[in-house]
C-alpha positions as CSV (number, residue, x, y, z in Angstrom):
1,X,281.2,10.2,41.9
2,X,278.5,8.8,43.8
3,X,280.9,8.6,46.8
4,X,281.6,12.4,46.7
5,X,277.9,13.2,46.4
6,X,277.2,11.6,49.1
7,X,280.5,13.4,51.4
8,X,279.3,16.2,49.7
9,X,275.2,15.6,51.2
10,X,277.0,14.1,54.5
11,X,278.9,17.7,55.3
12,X,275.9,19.6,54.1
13,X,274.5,17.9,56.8
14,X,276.6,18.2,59.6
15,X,277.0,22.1,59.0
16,X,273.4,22.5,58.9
17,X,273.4,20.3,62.1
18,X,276.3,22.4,63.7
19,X,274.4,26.1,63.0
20,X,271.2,24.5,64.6
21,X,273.3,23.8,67.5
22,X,275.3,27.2,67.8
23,X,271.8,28.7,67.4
24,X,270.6,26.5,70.1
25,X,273.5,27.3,72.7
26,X,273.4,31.1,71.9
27,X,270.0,31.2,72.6
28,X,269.6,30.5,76.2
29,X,271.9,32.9,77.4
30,X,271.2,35.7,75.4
31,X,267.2,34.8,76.9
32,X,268.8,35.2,80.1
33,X,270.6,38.3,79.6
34,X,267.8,40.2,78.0
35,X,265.1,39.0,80.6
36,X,267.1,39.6,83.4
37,X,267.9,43.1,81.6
38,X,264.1,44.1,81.5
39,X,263.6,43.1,84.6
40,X,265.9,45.2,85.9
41,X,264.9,48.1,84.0
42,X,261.0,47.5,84.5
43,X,262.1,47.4,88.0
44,X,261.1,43.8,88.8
45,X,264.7,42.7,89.7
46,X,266.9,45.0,91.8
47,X,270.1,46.0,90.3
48,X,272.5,44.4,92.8
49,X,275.7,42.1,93.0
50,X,274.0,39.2,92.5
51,X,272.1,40.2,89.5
52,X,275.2,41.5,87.8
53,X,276.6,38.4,89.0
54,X,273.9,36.4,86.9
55,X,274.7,39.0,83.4
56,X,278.8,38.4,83.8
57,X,278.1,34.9,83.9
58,X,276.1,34.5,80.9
59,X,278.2,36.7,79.0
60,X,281.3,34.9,79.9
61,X,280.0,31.9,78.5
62,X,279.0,33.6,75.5
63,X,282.6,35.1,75.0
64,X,283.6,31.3,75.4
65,X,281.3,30.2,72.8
66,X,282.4,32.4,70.5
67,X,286.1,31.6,71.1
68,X,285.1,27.9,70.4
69,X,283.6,29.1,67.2
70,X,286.7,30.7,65.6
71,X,289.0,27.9,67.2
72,X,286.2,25.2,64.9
73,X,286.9,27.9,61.8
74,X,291.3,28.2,62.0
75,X,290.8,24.1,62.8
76,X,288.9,23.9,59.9
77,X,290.9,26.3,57.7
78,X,293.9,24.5,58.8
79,X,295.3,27.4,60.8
80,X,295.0,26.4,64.3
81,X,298.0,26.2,66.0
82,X,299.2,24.0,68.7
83,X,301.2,24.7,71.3
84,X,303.2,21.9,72.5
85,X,304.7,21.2,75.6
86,X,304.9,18.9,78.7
87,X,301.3,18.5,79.4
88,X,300.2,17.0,83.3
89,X,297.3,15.2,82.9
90,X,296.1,15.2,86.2
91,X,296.3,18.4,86.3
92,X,294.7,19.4,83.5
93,X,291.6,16.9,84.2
94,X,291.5,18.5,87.7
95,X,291.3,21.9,86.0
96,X,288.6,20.7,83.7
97,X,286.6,18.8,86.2
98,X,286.9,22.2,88.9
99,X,285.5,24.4,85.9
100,X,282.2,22.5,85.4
101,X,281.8,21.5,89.2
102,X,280.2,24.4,90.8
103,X,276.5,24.6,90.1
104,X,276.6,21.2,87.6
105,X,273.9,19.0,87.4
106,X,275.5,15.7,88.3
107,X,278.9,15.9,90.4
108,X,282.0,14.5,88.8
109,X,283.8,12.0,90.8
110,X,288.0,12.6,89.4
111,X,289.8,9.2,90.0
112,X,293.5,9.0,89.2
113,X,294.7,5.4,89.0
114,X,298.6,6.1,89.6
115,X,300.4,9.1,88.9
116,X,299.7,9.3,84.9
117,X,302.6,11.4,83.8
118,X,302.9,13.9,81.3
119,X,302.1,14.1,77.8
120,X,303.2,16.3,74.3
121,X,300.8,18.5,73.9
122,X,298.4,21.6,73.9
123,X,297.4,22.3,77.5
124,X,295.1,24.9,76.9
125,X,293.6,22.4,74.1
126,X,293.5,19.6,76.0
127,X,291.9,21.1,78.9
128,X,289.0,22.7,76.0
129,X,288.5,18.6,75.0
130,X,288.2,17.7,78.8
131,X,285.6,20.6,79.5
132,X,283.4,19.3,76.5
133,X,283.6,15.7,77.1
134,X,282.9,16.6,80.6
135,X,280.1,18.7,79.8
136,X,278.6,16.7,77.4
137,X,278.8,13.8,80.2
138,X,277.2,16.2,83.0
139,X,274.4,17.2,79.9
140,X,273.7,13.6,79.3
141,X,273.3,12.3,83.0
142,X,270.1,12.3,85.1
143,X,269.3,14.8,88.0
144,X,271.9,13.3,90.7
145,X,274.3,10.9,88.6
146,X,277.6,10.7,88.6
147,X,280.2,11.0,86.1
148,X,283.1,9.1,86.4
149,X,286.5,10.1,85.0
150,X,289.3,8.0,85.5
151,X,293.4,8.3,84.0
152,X,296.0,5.8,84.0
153,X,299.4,5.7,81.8
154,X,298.9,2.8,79.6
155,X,302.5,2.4,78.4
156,X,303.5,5.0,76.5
157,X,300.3,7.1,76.5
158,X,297.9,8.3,79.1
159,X,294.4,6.7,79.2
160,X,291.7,8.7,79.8
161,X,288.3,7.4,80.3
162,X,285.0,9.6,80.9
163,X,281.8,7.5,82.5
164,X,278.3,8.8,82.9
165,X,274.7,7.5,83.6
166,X,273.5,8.7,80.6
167,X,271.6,7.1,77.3
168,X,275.1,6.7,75.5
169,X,275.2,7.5,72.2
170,X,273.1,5.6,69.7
171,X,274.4,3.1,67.2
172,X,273.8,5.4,64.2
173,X,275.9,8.8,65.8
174,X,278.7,6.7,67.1
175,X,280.4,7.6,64.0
């Protein structure tokens, strides 16, 4: 009993945790889009390319938020499904790495130890886990630090190991 109660205060937890952070990521870009908005209409901003530019952006990553959202839910639910396949690693690190190199804090240095093959599994997935281990890296790392992500088959599997100049992750959240 006393093991369940404490799952039980453990998942309470995390979900209030996890609505913090949603709240948290939502809102800095919603701030952006409605200052940028009023400063457009108060005419303070000109309505040009570059402006719009700045509003598709933070919507995008919105819309990709909330995709991530109901991916966590049908994970949760057990109704996420998986697409397998031939998956190229290096390709699908490269892919990762591109998406979070423009305008990042820290660049990402891609080293690929030998040709690491192909794997079963969900591209599209896979790719979602390298952009938030990658993110999370770039987050983490000071103004002008590198992260370091490096692949190698290691027999039958691919190793894939992510490096930054970061804090790490204290004792008690390695969990």
């Amino acid at each position: 009993f006393n093991a369940m109660a404490s799952r039980l205060a453990t998942n309470e937890r995390l979900r209030r945790q996890m609505v913090s952070d949603v709240a948290h990521e939502l809102r800095s870009p919603v701030t952006n889009l409605r200052c940028t908005l009023e400063a457009m209409q108060d005419g303070l901003t000109a309505i040009d390319r570059a402006g719009v530019d700045v509003l598709l952006e933070e919507t995008l990553f919105l819309q990709r938020l909330i995709a991530d959202l109901q991916d966590l839910a049908l994970a949760e639910a057990g109704r996420l499904t998986l697409q397998s396949a031939p998956v190229d690693v290096g390709d699908t690190l490269r892919r990762a790495a591109a998406s979070l190199g423009a305008g990042a804090g820290a660049p990402i240095t891609l080293t690929i130890e030998s040709v690491p093959g192909t794997v079963l599994g969900d591209a599209v997935r896979l790719e979602q886990v390298f952009r938030n281990l990658l993110g999370n890296a770039l987050s983490f790392s000071p103004r002008g630090g590198k992260v370091l992500v490096k692949a190698r088959p290691t027999g039958a599997v691919v190793e894939v190991a992510i490096e930054d100049e970061g804090p790490g992750i204290p004792e008690q959240k390695l969990e």
